[in-house]
C-alpha positions in Angstrom: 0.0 0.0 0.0 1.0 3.6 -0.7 1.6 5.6 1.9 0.0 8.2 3.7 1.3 11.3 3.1 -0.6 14.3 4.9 0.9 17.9 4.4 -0.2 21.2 5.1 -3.3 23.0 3.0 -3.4 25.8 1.4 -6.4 27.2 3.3 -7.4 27.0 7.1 -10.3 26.9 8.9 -11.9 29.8 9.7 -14.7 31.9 10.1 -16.4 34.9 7.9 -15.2 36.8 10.3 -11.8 37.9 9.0 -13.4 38.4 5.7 -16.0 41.0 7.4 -13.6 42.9 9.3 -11.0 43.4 6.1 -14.1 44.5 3.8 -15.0 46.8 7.1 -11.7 47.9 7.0 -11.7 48.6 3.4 -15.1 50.2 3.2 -14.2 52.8 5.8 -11.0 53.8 4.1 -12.8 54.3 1.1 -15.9 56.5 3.1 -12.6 58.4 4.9 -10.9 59.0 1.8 -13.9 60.1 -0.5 -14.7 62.2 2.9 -11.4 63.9 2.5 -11.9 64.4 -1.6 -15.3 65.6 -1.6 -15.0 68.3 1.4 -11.2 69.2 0.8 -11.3 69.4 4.7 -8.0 70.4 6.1 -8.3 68.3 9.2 -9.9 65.3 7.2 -7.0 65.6 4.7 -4.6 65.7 8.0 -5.9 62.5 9.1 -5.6 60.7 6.4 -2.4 61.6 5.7 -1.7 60.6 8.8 -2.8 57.1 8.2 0.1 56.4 5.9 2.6 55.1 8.5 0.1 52.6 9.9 -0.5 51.3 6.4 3.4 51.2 5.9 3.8 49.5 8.8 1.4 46.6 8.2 3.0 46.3 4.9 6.5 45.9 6.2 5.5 43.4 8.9 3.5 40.9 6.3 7.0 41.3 4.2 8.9 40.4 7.3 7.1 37.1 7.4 5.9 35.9 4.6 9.4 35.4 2.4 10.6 32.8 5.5 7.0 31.1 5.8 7.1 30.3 2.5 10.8 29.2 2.3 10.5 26.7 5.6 6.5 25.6 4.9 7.7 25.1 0.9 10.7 22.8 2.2 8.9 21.0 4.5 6.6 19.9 1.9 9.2 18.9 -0.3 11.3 17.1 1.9 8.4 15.8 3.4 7.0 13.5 0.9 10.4 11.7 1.1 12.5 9.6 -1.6 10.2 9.9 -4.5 11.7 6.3 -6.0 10.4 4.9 -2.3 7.1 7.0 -3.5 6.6 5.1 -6.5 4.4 5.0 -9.7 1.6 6.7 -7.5 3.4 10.0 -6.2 4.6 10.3 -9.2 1.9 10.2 -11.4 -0.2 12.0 -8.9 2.5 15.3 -8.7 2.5 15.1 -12.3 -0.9 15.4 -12.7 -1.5 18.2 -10.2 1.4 20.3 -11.3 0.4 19.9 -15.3 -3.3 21.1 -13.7 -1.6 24.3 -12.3 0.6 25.3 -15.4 -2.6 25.2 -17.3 -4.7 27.3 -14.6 -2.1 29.6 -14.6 -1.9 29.9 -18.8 -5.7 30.6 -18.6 -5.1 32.9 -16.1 -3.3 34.8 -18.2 -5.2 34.9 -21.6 -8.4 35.6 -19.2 -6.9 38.9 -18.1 -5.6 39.8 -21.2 -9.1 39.5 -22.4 -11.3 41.2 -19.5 -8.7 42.9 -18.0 -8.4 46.1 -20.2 -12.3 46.5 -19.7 -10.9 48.0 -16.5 -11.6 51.9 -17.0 -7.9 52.8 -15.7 -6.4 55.9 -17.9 -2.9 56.2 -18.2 -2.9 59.6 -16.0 -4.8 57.5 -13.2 -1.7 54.9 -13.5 0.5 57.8 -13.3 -1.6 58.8 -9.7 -1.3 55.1 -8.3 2.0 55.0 -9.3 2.7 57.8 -6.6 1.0 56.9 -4.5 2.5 53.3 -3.5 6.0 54.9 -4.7 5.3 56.6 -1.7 4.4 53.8 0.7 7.1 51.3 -0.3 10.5 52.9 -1.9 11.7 49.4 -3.3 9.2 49.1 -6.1 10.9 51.0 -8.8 14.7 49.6 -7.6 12.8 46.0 -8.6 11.6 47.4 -11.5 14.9 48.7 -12.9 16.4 45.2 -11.5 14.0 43.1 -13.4 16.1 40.6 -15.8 15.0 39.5 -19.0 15.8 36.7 -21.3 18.9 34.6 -21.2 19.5 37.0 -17.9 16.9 35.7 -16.5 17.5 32.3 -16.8 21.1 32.5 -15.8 20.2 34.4 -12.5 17.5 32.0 -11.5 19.8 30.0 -10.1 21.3 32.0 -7.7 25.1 31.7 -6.9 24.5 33.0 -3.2 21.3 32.3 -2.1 21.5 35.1 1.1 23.2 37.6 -1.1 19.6 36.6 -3.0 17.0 36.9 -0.2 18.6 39.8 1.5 18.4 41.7 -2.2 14.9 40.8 -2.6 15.5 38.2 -5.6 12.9 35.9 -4.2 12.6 33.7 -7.4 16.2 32.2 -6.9 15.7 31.5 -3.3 12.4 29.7 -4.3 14.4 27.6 -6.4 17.2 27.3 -4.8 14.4 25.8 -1.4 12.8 23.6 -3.8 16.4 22.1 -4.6 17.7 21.7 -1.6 14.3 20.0 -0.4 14.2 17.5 -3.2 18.2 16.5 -2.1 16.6 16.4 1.2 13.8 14.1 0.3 16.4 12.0 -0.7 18.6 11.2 2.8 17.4 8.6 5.7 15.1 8.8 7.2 16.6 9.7 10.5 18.6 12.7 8.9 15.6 13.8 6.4 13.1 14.0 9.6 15.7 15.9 11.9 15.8 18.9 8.7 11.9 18.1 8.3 11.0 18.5 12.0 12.9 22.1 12.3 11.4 23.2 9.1 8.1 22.5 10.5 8.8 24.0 13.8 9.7 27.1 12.1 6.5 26.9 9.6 4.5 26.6 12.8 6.2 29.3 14.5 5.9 31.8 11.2 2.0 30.9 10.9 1.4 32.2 14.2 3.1 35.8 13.7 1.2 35.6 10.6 -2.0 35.1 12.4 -0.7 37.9 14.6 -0.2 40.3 11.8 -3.2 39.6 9.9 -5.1 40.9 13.2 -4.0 44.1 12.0 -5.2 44.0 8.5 -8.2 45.7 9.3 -6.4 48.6 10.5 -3.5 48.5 7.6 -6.5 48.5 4.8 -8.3 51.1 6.5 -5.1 53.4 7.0 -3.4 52.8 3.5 -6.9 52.8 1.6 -8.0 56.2 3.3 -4.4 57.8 2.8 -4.3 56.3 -1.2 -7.5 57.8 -1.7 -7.3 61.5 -0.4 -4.6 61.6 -2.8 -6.9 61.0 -6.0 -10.0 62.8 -7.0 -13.6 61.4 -7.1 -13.5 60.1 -10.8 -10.3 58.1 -10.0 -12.1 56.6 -7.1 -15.3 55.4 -9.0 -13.3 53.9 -12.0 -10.8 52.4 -8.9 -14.3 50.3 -8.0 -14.8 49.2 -11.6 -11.6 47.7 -12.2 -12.4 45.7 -8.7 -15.7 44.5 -10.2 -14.1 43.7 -13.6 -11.2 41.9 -12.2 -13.9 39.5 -9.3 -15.6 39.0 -13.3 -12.6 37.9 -15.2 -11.3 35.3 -12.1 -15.1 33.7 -11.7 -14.7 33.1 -15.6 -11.3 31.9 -15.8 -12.3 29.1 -13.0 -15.4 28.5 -14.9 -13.2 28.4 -18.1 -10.7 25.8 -16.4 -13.7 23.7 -15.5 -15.3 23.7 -18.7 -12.9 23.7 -21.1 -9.9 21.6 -18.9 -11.1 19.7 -15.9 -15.0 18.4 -17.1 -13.3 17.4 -20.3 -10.1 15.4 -19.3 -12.6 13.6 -16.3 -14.8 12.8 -19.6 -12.2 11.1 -21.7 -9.9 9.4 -19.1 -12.5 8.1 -16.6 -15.6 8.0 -18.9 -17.6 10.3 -16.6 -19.8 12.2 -18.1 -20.4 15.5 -16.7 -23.9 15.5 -14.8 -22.6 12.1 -13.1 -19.2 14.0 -12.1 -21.3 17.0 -10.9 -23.4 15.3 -8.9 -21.0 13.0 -7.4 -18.7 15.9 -5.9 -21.7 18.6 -5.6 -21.4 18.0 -1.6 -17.4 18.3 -1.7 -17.8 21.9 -3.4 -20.7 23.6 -1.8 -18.9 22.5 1.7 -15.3 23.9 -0.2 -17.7 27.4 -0.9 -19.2 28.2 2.3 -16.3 27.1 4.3 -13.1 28.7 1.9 -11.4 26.1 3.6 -9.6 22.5 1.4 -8.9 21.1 4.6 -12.0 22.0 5.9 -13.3 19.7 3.1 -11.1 16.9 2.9 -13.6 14.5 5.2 -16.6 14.7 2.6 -14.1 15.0 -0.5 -12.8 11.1 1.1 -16.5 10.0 1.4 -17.8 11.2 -2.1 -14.2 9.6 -3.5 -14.9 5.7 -2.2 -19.2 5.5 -2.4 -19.7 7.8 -5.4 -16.9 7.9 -7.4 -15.8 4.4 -6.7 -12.0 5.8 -6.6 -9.5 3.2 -4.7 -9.0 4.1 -0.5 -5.3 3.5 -1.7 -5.3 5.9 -4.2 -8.1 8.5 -1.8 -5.8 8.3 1.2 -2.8 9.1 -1.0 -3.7 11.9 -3.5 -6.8 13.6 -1.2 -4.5 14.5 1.7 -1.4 15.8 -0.7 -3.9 17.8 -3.6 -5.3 19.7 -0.6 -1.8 21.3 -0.4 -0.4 21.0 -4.1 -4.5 21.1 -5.6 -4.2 24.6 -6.0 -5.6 24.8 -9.5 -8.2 28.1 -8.5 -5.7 30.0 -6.5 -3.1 29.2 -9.2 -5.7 30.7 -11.9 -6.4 33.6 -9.3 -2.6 34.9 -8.8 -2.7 35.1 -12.2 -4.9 37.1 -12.6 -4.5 39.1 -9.5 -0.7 39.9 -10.7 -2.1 41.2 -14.2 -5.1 43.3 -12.4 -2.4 45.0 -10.0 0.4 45.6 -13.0 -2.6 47.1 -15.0 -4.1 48.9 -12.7 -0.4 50.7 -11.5 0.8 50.5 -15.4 3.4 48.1 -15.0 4.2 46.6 -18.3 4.9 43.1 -17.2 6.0 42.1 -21.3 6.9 38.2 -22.1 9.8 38.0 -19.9 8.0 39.5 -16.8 4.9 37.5 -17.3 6.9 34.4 -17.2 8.4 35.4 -14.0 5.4 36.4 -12.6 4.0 32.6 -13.9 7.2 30.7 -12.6 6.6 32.6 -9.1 3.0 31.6 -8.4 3.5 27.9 -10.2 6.8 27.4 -7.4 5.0 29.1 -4.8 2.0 26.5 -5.5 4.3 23.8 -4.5 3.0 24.0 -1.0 1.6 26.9 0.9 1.1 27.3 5.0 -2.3 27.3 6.1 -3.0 31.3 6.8 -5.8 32.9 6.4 -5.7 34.2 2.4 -3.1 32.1 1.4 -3.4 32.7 -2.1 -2.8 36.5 -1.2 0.0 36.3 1.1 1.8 34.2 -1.1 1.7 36.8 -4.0 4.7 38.5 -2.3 7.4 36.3 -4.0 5.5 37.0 -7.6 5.0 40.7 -6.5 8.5 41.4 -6.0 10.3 39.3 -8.8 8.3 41.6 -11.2 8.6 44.9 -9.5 4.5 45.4 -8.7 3.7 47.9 -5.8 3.0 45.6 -2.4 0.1 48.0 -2.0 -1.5 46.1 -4.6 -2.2 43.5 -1.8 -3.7 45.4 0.6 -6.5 45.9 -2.7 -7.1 42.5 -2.8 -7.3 41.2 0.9 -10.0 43.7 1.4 -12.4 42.1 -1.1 -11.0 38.6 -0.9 -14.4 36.9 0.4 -16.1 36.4 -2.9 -12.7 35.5 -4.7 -11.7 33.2 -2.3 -15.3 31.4 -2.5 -14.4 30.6 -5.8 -11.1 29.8 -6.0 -11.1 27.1 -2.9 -14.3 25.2 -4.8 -12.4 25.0 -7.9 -9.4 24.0 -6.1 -11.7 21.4 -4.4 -13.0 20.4 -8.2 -9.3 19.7 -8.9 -8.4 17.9 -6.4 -11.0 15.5 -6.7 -10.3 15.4 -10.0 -7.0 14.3 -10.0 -7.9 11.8 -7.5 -10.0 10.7 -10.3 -8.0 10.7 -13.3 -5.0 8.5 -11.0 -7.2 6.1 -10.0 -8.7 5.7 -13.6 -5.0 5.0 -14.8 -4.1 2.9 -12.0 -6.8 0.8 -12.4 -5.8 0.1 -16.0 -9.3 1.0 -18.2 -10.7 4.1 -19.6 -13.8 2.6 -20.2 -15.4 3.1 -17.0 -13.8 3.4 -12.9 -13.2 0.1 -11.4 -12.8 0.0 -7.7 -9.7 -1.9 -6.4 -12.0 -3.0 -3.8 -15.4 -3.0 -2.5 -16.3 -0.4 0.1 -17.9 -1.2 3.3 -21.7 -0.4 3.7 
C-alpha cells in the first residue's frame, strides 16, 4: 500500500469573520478618503495623511514574514513526501498530474486577463496617480523594477550563486528555487537525517503561521489606514473607476475558473474516466458547496474522502494518498487567481509586465503553488514572492485582501473540483481502463 502522506493545505479553517472585518476595513477607508476628496477638509486631509505610517507598517511586517514562511512551509513539503523512488508510480503520477493542472490554470489565467482585464476603465494619468502613491508607501518598487532581468539573464540568475546575497536583495525567485532544490536533495537522505531537517522546518512553519495570524489581526487597521491615505490623494472620478476595475477583475477570475472547469477539468474527467459531466457533478456537488461556504480545502477533505470511495468508486489506496497531498499542491483556482490578481495590479499601476515579466510572474506563483502554510488568504500572502520578482507595488495586496471573500469562494471550490479530480484521473489510470472506474475493492456499507 501507498503511503499516507498528509501535508499542510493551502487554506485554514476559519470563520467569515476575518473576511468581514478586512471588507469593514476597506469600506471605511474608502468612506474616509472620499470624505477627505469631496469636502477638501484640512483636518480630514490631515488624518488621512496621517494614516500612511500605519499602512506602511502593516506592509512591512506581512513582508517580514511571509518570504521565511514560505521558504521553511515550501521545504517542508518537499522534503516531506520523502524519496520519490520509495514514492513510487503513484506519487509520481499524482505530482504530475497536479502540477500539469496548475501550469494550465495559470496559462488561462493569463489569456483571461488579457481578455477582460483592459475592460478595467484605468487611464494612463490614473496609473501615473497610483504610481505615486505606493511609490510613496514602499520605496523598493521602482529599484525592482529597474532590477527586473529579461531573457537569457533571467535564466542565468534564476539559479542564484549566493542564495543570502539573493533573499537579502529581494531576488525571491532564486531563493524559491534554490528551497525547492535543496528539499528535493533532502527528500532524498534517511530517514533519521531527512526527519531531523523536516521536523525544524516544521517547527519554524508553525512558529511563522502564528506571527502571521498575529499580523493579519492588524489587516483591518492597515487597509483602512493605506486605503484612506491612497484615496485623499486622487480625486472622485479616479475613485469610481478604482471600484470598476475591482468588479471587472472579481468577473474575469469567476470566468477563468469557470473556463478551467469547462474547457480543462469536465473534459479530461470525460475522456480518461468516462464520466460524463452531470454524473461527475453530482458526485462531488457535496465536496464543493462545503469547499464554498467554508473557503477552507482542509476543511473539506472528510466529505471530499467520502464522495471519492461511495460515489466515485476511486480506490482508499489511491483516496488516502492523492486527497491528503492535492489539498496542499491542488491549488488549480488559486493558481488561476494569482494570475490574474498579478495582471489586475500591474494594469491597474501601469506596469508593463512584457513576455519575460509574465513568465516570471507565472514561474513565481507555479513554485510558490508547491506547498503553501495554512493562513488565512493564502493565495494573497503568497503573492509577495510574484510581487517582487516583477517589481509590482506591495500595496496592490492590501487591494485584494480587502475584497477577498467572494474571490476566495471561488477559488477554494475549484481547487476542491481539482483535487477530486486528480484523485479521479489516477485512480482511472491505476486501475488500468478508460472505459469506465473500477474500484480496487469494494467499500464497506
Amino acid at each position: 500500500m501507498a503511503p499516507v502522506i498528509i501535508v499542510p493545505g493551502n487554506n485554514t479553517v476559519r470563520s467569515i469573520g476575518s473576511h468581514v472585518w478586512m471588507a469593514l476595513g476597506l469600506l471605511a477607508g474608502l468612506a474616509l478618503g472620499l470624505a477627505a476628496v469631496l469636502t477638501q477638509s484640512p483636518v480630514l486631509l490631515a488624518v488621512t495623511r496621517s494614516l500612511r505610517p500605519l499602512g506602511t507598517l502593516f506592509l512591512n511586517l506581512l513582508s517580514m514574514v511571509v518570504i521565511p514562511l514560505v521558504a521553511t512551509a515550501l521545504f517542508a513539503g518537499v522534503a516531506g513526501l520523502g524519496d520519490l523512488r520509495r514514492v513510487g508510480r503513484l506519487g509520481i503520477r499524482t505530482l504530475a498530474l497536479f502540477w500539469a493542472m496548475s501550469l494550465a490554470a495559470i496559462l488561462i489565467g493569463f489569456v483571461v486577463a488579457a481578455l477582460l482585464l483592459p475592460l478595467a476603465p484605468i487611464t494612463a494619468d490614473q496609473q501615473t496617480a497610483l504610481r505615486g502613491a505606493a511609490a510613496a508607501d514602499t520605496g523598493t518598487v521602482r529599484h525592482a523594477a529597474e532590477q527586473l532581468p529579461s531573457g537569457a539573464r533571467f535564466i542565468v540568475e534564476l539559479i542564484p550563486s549566493n542564495p543570502v546575497r539573493a533573499a537579502v536583495d529581494g531576488n525571491l525567485l532564486p531563493l524559491i528555487v534554490f528551497v525547492t532544490i535543496f528539499a528535493v536533495a533532502a527528500a532524498a537522505l534517511p530517514d533519521e537525517k531527512r526527519h531531523a531537517l523536516t521536523d525544524l522546518a516544521d517547527a519554524a512553519t508553525q512558529a511563522l503561521i502564528r506571527i502571521v495570524r498575529w499580523v493579519l489581526l492588524l489587516a483591518p487597521i492597515g487597509i483602512f489606514a493605506i486605503v484612506a491615505s491612497a484615496l485623499s490623494q486622487f480625486d472622485v472620478k479616479l475613485i469610481v473607476d478604482l471600484i470598476r476595475a475591482v468588479a471587472v477583475f472579481i468577473v474575469a477570475v469567476i470566468a477563468g475558473l469557470a473556463a478551467l472547469i469547462t474547457l480543462v477539468l469536465l473534459p479530461v474527467v470525460a475522456l480518461v474516466a468516462r464520466l460524463g459531466p452531470g454524473r461527475y457533478l453530482r458526485a462531488i456537488r457535496a465536496s464543493l458547496l462545503m469547499a464554498f461556504s467554508t473557503t477552507s480545502s482542509l476543511a473539506t477533505l472528510p466529505v471530499m474522502l467520502e464522495a471519492a470511495e461511495r460515489d466515485l468508486r476511486i480506490s482508499r489506496t489511491v483516496a488516502s494518498f492523492v486527497l491528503p497531498l492535492g489539498a496542499s499542491i491542488g491549488r488549480v483556482g488559486s493558481a488561476l487567481f494569482q494570475a490574474v490578481a498579478v495582471a489586475f495590479v500591474a494594469r491597474l499601476y501601469g506596469v508593463p509586465l512584457g513576455l519575460a515579466g509574465t513568465f516570471q510572474a507565472g514561474a513565481a506563483v507555479f513554485l510558490a503553488s508547491l506547498t503553501v502554510a495554512s493562513v488565512p488568504s493564502a493565495s494573497i500572502v503568497s503573492l509577495v514572492p510574484a510581487f517582487t520578482a516583477t517589481g509590482l507595488p506591495l500595496t496592490g495586496l492590501q487591494l485584494l485582501l480587502g475584497f477577498d471573500r467572494i474571490p476566495d469562494m471561488f477559488r477554494t471550490m475549484t481547487n476542491v473540483f481539482g483535487t477530486l479530480t486528480g484523485a479521479t484521473l489516477v485512480n482511472a489510470v491505476e486501475a488500468g481502463t478508460t472505459k469506465r472506474l473500477e474500484p480496487f475493492h469494494t467499500p464497506h456499507a
